[in-house]
N, CA, C and O atoms as a Tinker XYZ file with bonds, in Angstrom:
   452  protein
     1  N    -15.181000  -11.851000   30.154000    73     2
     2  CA   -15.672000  -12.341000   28.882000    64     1     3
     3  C    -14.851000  -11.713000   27.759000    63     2     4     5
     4  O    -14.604000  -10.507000   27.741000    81     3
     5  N    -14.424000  -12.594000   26.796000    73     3     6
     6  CA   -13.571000  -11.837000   25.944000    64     5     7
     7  C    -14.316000  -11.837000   24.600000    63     6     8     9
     8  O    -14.716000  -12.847000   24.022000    81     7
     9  N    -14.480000  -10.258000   24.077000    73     7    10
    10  CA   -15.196000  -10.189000   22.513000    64     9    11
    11  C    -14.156000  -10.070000   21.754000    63    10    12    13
    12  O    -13.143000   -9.374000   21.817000    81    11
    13  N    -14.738000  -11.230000   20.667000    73    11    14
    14  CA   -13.498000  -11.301000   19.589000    64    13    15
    15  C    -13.535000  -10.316000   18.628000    63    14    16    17
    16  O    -12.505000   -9.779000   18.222000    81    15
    17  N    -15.356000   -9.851000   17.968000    73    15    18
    18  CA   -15.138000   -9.055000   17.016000    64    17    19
    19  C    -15.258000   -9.355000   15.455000    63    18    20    21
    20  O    -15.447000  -10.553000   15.248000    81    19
    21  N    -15.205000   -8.690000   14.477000    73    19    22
    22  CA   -15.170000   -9.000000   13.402000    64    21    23
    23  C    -13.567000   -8.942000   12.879000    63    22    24    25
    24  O    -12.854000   -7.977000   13.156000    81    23
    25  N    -13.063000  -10.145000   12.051000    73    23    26
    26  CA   -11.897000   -9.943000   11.360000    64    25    27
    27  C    -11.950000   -9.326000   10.310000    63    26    28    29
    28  O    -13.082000   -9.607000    9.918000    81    27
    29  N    -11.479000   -8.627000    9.520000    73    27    30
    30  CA   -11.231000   -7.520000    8.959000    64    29    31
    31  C     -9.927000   -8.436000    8.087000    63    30    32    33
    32  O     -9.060000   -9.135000    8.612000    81    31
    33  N    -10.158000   -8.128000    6.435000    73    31    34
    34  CA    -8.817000   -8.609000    5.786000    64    33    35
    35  C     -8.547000   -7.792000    4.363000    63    34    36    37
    36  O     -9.437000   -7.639000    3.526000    81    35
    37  N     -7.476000   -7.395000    4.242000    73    35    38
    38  CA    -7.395000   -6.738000    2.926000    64    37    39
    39  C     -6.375000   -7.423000    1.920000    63    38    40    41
    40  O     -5.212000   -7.705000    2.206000    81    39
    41  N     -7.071000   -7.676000    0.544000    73    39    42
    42  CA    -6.148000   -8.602000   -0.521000    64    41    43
    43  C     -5.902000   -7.973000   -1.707000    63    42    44    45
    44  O     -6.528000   -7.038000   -2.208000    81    43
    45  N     -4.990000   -8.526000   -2.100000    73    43    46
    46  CA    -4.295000   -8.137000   -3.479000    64    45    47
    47  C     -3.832000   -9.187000   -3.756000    63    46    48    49
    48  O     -3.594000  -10.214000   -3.121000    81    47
    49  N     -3.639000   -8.679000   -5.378000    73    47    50
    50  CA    -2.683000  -10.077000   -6.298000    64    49    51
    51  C     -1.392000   -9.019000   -7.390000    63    50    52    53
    52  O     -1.135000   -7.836000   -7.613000    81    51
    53  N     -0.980000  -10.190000   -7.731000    73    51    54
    54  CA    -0.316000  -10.004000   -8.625000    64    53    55
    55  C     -0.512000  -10.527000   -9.876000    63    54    56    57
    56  O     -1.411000  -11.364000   -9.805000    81    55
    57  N      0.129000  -10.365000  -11.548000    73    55    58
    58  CA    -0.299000  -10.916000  -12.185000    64    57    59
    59  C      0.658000  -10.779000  -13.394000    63    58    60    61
    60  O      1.402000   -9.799000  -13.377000    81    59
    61  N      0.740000  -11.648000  -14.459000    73    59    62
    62  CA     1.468000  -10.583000  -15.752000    64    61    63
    63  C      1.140000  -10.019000  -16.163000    63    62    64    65
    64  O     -0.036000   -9.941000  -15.807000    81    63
    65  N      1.405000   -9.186000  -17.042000    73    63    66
    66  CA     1.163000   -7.889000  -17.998000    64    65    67
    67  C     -0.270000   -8.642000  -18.605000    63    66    68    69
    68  O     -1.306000   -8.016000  -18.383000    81    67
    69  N     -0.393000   -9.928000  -19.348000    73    67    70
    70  CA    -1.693000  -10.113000  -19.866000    64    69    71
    71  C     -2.506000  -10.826000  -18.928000    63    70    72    73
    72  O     -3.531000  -11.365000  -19.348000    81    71
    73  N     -2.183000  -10.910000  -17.662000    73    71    74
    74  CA    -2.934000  -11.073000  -16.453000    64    73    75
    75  C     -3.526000  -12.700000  -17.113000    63    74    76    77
    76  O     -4.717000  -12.995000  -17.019000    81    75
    77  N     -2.701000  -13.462000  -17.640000    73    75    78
    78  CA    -2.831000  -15.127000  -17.524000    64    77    79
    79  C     -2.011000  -15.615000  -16.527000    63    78    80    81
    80  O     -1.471000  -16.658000  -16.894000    81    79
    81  N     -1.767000  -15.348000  -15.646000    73    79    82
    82  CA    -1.106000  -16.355000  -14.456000    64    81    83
    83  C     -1.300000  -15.267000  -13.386000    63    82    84    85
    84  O     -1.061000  -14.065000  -13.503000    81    83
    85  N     -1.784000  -15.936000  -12.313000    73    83    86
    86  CA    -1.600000  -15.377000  -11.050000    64    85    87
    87  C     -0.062000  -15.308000  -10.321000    63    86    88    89
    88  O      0.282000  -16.438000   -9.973000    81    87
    89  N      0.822000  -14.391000  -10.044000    73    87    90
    90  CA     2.024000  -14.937000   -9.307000    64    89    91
    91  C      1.474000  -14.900000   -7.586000    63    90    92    93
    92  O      1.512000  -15.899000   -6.869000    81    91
    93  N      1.058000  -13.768000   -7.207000    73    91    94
    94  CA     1.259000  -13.729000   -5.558000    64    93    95
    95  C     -0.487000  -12.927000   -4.987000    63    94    96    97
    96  O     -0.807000  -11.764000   -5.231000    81    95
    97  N     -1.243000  -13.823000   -4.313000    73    95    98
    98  CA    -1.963000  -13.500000   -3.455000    64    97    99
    99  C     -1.932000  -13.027000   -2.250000    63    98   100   101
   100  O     -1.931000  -13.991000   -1.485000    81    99
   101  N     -1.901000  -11.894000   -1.586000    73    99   102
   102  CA    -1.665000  -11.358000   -0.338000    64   101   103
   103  C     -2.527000  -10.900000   -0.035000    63   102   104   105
   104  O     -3.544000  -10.693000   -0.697000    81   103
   105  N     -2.080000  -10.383000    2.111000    73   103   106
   106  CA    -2.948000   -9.399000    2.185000    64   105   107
   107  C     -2.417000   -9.337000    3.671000    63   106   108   109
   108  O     -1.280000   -9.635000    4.037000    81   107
   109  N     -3.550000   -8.854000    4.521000    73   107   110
   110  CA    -3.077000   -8.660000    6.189000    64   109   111
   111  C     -4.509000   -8.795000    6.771000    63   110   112   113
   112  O     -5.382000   -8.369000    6.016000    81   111
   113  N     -4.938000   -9.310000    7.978000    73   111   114
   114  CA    -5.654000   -9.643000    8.641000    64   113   115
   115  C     -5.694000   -8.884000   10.157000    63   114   116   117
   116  O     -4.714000   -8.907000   10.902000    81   115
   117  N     -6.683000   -8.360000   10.429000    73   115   118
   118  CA    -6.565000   -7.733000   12.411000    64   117   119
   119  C     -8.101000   -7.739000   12.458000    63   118   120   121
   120  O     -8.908000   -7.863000   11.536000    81   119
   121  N     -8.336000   -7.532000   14.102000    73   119   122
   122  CA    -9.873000   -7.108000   14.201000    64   121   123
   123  C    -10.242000   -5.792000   13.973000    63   122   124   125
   124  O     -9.519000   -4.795000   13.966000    81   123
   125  N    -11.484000   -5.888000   13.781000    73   123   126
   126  CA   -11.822000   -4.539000   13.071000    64   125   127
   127  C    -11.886000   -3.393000   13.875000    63   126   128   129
   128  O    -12.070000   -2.269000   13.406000    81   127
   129  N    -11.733000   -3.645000   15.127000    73   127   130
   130  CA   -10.992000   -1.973000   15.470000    64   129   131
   131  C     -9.241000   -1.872000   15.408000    63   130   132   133
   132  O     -8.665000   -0.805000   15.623000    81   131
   133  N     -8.582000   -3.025000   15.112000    73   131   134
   134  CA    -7.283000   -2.352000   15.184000    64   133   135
   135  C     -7.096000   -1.966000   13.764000    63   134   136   137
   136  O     -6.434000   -0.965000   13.490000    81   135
   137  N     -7.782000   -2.894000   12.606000    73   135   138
   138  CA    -8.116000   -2.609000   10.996000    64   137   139
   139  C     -8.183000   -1.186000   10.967000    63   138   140   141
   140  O     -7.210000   -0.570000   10.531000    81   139
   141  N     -9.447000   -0.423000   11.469000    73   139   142
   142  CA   -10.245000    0.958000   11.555000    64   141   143
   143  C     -8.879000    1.733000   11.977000    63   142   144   145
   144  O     -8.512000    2.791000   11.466000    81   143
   145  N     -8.200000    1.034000   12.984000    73   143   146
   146  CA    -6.771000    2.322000   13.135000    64   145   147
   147  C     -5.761000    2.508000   12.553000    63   146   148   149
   148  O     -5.111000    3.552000   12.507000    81   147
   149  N     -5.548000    1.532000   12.070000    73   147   150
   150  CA    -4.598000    1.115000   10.625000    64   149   151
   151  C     -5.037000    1.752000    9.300000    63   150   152   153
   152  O     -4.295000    2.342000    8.516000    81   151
   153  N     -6.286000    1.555000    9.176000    73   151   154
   154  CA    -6.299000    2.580000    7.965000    64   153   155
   155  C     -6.844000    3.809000    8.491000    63   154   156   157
   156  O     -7.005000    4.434000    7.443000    81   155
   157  N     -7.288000    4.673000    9.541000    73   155   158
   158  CA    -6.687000    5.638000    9.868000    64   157   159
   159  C     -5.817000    6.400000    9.384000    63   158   160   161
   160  O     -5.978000    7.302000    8.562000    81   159
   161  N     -4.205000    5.802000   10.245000    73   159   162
   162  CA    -3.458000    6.398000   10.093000    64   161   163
   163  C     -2.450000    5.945000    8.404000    63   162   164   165
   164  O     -1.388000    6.439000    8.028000    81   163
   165  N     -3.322000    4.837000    7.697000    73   163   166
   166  CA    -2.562000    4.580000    6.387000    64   165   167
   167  C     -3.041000    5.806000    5.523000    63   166   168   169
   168  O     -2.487000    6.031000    4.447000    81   167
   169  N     -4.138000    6.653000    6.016000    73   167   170
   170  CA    -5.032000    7.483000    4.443000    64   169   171
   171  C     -4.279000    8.944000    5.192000    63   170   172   173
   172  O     -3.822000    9.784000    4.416000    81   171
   173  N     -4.177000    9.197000    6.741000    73   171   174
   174  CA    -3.373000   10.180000    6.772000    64   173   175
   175  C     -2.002000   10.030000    6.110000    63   174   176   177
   176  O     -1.671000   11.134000    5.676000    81   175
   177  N     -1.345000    9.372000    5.934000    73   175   178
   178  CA     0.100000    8.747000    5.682000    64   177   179
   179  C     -0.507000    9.522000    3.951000    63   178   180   181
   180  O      0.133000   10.510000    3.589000    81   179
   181  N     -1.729000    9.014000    2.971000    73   179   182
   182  CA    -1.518000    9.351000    1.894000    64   181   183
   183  C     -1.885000   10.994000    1.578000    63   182   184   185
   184  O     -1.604000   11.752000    0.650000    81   183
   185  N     -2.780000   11.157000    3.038000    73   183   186
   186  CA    -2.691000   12.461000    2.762000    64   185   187
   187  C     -1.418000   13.557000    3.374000    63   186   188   189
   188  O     -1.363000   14.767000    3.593000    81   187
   189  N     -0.705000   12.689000    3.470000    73   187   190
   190  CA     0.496000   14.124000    3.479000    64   189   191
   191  C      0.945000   14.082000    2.476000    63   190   192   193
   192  O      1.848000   14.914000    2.564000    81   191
   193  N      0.985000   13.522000    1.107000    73   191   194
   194  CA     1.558000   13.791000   -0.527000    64   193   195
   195  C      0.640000   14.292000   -1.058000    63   194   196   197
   196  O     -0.132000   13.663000   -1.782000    81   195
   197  N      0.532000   15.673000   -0.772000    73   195   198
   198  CA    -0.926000   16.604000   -1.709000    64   197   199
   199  C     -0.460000   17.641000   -1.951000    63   198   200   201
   200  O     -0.897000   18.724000   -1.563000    81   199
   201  N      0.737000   17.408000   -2.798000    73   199   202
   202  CA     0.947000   18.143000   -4.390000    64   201   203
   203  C      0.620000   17.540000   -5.440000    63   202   204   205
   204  O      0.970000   16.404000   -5.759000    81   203
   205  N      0.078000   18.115000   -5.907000    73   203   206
   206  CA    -0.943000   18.661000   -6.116000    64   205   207
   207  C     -2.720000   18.405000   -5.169000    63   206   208   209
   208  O     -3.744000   19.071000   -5.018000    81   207
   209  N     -2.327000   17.365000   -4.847000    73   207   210
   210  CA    -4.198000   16.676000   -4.811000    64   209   211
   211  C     -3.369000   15.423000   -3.726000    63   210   212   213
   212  O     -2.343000   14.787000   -3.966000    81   211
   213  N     -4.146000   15.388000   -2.651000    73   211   214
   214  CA    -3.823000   14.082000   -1.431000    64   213   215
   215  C     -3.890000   12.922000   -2.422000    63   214   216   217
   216  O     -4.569000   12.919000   -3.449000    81   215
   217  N     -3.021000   11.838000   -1.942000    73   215   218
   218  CA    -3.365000   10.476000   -2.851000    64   217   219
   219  C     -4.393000    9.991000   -2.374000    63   218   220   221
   220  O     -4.575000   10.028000   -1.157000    81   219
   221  N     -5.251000    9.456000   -3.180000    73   219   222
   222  CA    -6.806000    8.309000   -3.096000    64   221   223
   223  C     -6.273000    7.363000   -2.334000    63   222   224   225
   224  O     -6.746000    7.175000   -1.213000    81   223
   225  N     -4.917000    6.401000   -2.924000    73   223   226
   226  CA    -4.891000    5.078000   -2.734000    64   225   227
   227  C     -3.346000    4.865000   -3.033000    63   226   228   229
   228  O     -2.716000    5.688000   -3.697000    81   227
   229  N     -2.708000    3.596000   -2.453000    73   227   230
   230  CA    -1.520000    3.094000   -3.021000    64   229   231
   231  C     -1.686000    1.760000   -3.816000    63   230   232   233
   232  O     -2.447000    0.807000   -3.647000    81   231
   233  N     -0.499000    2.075000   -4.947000    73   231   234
   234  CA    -0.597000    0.671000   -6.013000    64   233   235
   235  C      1.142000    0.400000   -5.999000    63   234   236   237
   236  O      1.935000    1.230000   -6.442000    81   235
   237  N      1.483000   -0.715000   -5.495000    73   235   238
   238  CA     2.802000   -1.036000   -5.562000    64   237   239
   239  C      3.245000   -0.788000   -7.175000    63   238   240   241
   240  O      4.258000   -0.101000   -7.299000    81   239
   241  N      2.642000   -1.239000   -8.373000    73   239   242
   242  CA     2.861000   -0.807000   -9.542000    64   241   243
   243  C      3.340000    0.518000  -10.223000    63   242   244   245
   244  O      4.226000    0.790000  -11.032000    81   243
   245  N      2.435000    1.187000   -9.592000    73   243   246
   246  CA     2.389000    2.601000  -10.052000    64   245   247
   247  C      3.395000    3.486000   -8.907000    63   246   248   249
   248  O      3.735000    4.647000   -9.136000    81   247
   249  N      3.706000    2.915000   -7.951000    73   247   250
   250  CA     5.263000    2.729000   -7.019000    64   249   251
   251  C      6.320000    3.120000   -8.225000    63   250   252   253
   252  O      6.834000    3.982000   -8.937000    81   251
   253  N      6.181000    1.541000   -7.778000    73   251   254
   254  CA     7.397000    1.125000   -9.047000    64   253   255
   255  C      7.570000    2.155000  -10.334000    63   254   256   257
   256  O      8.755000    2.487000  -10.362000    81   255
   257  N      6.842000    2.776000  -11.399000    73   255   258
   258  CA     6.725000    2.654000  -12.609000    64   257   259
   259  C      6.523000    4.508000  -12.492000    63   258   260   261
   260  O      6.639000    5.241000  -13.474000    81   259
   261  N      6.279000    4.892000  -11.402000    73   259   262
   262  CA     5.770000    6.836000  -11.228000    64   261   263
   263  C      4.591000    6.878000  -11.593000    63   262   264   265
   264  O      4.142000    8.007000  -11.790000    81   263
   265  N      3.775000    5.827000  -11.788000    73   263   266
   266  CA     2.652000    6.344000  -12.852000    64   265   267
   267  C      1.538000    6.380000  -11.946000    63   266   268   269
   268  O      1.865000    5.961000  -10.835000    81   267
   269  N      0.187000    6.776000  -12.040000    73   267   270
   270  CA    -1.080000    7.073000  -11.640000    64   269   271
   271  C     -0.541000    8.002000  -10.136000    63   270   272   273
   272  O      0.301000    8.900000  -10.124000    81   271
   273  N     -1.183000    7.552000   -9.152000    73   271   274
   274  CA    -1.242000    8.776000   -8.238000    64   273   275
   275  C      0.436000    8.833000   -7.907000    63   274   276   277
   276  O      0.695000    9.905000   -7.361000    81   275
   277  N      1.061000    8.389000   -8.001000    73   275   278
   278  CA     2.828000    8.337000   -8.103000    64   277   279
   279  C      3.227000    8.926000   -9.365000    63   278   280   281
   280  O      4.166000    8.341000   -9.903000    81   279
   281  N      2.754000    9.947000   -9.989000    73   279   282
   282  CA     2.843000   10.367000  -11.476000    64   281   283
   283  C      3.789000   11.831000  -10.683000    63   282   284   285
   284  O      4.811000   12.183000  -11.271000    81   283
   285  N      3.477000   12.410000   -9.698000    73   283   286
   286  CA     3.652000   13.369000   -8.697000    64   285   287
   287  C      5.087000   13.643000   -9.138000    63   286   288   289
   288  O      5.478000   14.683000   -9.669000    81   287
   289  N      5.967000   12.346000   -8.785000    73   287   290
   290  CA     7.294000   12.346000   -8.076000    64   289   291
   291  C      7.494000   12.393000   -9.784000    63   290   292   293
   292  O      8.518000   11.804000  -10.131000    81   291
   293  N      6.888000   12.847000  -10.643000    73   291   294
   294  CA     7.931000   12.398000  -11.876000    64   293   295
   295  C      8.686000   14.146000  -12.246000    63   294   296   297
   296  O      9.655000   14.380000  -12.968000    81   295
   297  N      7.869000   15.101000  -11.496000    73   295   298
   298  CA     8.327000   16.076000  -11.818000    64   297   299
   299  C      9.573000   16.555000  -11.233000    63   298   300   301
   300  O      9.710000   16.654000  -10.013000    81   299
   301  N     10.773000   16.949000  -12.334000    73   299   302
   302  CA    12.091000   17.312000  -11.717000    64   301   303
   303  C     12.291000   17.992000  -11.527000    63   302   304   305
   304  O     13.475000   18.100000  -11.208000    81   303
   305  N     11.407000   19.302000  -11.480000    73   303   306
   306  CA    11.481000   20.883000  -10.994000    64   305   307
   307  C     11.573000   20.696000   -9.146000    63   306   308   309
   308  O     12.245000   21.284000   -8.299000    81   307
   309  N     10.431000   19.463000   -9.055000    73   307   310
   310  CA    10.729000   19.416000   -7.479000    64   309   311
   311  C     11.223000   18.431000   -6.865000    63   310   312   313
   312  O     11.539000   18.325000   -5.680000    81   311
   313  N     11.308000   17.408000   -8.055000    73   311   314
   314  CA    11.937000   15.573000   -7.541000    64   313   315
   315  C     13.181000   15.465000   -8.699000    63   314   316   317
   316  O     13.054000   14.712000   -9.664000    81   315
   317  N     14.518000   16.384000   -8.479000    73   315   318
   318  CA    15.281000   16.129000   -9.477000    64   317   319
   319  C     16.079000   14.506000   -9.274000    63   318   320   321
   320  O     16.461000   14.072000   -8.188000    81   319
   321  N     16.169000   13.979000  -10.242000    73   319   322
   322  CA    16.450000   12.156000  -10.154000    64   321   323
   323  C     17.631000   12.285000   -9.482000    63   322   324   325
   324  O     18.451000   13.138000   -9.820000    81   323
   325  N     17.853000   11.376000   -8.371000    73   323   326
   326  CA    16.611000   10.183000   -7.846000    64   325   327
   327  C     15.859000   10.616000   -6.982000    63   326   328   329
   328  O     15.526000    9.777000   -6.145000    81   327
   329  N     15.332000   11.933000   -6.823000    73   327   330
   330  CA    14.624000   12.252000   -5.363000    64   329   331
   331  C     12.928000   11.855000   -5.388000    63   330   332   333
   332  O     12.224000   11.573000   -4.418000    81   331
   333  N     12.558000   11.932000   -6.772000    73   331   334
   334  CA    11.382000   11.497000   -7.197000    64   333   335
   335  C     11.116000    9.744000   -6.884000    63   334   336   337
   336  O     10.167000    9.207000   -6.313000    81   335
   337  N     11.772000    9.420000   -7.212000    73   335   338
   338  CA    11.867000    7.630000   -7.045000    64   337   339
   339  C     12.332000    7.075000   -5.039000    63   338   340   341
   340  O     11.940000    6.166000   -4.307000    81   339
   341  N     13.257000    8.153000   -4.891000    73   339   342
   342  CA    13.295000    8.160000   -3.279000    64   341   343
   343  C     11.995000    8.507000   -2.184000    63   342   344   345
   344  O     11.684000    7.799000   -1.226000    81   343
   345  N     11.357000    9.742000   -2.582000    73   343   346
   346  CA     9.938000   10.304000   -2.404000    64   345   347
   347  C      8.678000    9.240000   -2.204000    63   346   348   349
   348  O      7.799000    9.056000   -1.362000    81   347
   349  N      9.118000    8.609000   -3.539000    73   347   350
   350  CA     7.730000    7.224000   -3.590000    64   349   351
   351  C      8.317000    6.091000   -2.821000    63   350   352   353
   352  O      7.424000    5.398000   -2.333000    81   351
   353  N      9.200000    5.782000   -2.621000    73   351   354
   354  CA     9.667000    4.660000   -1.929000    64   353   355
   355  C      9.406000    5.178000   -0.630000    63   354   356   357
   356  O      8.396000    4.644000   -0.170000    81   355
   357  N      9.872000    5.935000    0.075000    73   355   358
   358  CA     9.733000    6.736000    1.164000    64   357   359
   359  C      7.998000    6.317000    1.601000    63   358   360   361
   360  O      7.815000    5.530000    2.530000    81   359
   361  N      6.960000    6.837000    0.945000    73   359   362
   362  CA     5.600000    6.593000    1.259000    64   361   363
   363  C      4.917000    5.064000    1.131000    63   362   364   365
   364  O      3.952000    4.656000    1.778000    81   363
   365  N      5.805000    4.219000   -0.041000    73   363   366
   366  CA     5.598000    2.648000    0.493000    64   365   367
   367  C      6.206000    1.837000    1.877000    63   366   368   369
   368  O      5.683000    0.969000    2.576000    81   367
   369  N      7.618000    2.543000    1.962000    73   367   370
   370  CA     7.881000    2.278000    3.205000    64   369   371
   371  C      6.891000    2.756000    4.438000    63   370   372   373
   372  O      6.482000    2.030000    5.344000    81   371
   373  N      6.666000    3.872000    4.285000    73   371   374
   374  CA     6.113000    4.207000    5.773000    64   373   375
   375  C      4.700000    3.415000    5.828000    63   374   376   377
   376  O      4.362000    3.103000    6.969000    81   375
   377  N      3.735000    3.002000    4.685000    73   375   378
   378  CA     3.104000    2.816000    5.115000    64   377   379
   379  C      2.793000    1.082000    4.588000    63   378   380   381
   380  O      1.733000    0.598000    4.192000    81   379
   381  N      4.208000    0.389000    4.769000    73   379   382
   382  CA     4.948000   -1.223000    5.264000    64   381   383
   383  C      4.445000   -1.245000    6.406000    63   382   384   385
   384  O      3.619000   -2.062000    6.817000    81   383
   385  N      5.155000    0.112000    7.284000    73   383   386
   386  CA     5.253000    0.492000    8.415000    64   385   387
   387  C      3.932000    0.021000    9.691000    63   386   388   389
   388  O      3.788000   -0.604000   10.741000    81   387
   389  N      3.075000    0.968000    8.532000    73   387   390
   390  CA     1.709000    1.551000    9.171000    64   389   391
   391  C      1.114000   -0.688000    9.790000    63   390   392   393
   392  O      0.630000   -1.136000   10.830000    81   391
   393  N      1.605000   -1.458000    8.256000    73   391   394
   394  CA     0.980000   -2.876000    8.655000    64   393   395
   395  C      1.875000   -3.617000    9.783000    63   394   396   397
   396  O      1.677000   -4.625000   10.461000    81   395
   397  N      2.699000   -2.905000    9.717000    73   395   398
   398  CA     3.930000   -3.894000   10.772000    64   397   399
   399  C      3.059000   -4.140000   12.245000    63   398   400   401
   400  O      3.211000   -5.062000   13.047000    81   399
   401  N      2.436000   -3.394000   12.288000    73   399   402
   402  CA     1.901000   -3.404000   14.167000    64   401   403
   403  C      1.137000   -4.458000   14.400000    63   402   404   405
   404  O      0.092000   -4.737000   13.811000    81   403
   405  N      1.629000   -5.023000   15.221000    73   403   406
   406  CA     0.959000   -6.068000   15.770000    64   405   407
   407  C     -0.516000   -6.371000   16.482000    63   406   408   409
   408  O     -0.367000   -5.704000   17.507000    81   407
   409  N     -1.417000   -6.766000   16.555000    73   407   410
   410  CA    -1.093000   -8.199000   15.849000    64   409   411
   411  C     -1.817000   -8.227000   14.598000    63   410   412   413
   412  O     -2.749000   -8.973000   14.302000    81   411
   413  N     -1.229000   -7.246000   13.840000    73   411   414
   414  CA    -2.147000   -7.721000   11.907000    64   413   415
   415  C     -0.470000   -8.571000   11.891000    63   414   416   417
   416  O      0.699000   -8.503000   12.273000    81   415
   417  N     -1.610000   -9.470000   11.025000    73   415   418
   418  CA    -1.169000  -10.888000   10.530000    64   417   419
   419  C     -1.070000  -10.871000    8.765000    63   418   420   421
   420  O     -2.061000  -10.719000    8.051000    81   419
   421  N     -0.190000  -10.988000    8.443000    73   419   422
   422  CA    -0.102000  -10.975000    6.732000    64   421   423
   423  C      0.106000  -12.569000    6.533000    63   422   424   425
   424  O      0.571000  -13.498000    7.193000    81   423
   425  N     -0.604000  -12.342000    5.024000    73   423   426
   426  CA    -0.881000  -13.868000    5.027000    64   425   427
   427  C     -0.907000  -13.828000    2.972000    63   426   428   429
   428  O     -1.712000  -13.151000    2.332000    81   427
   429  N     -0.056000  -14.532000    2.484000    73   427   430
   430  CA    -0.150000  -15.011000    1.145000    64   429   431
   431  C     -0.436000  -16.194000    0.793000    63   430   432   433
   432  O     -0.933000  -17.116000    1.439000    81   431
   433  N     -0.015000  -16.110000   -0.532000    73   431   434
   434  CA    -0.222000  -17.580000   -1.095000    64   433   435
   435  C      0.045000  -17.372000   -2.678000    63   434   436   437
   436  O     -0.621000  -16.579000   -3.344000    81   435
   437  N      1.001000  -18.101000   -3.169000    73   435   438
   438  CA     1.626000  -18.254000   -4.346000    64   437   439
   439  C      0.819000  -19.431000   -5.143000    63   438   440   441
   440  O      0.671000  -20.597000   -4.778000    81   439
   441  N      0.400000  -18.885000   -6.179000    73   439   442
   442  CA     0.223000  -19.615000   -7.221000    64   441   443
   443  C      0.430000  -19.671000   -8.130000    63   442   444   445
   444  O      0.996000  -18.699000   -8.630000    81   443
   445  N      0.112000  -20.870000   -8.995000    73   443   446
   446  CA     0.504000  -21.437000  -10.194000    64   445   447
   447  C     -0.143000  -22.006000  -11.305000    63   446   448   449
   448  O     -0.770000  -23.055000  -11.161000    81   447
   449  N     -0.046000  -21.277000  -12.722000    73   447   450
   450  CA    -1.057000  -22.070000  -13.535000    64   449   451
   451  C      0.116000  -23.399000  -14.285000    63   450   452
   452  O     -0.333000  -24.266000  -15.034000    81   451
C-alpha cells in the first residue's frame, strides 16, 4: 500500500519597489517528510552564520542589497570587499543546494499586470 502523505509547498513573489506589478511567483513542493528534512537541514545551513546572532530566515533581497539579516557581511574588519558579498552568496548558494534534492519540485509562474 503506498501512503502519499501531505504535500508541503513554500511560496514567494516578487514585486517592484512600489509593489504594483507582480514579476515572479515561486516556490518548491515535496511531501511532508522530505519538506521536514529540507528545512532541517536549510535552518542548520542558517545557523552556521552566527556572528553575531544565527540567521532567522533568508530574503534573496536582503542577499542582494547586505541588508537585514545579511547586514553581517557588510562589516570589513571581517568581510574586506568582496569577501562580504562572496560570504552571502556562498549561503544562497548552499542553501539552492539544500532545494536541489529530489524529488522537491519547483514550480513558478510569471505574471503580468
Amino acid at each position: 500500500m503506498l501512503s502519499v502523505g501531505f504535500i508541503w509547498i513554500g511560496l514567494d513573489e516578487s514585486s517592484d519597489r512600489l509593489q504594483r506589478k507582480v514579476f515572479v511567483v515561486a516556490g518548491y513542493l515535496d511531501r511532508q517528510a522530505d519538506w521536514t528534512e529540507i528545512e532541517r537541514h536549510w535552518l542548520r545551513r542558517l545557523e552556521q552564520e552566527c556572528d553575531p546572532a544565527p540567521m532567522r530566515y533568508f530574503s534573496s533581497s536582503e542577499c542582494s542589497s547586505l541588508s537585514g539579516e545579511f547586514r553581517r557581511f557588510r562589516d570589513e574588519t571581517k568581510y574586506p570587499k568582496p569577501e562580504g558579498r562572496n560570504a552571502a552568496h556562498a549561503v544562497r548558494d548552499d542553501l539552492l543546494q539544500i532545494l536541489r534534492v529530489p524529488p522537491t519540485q519547483g514550480v513558478s509562474r510569471w505574471v503580468s499586470t
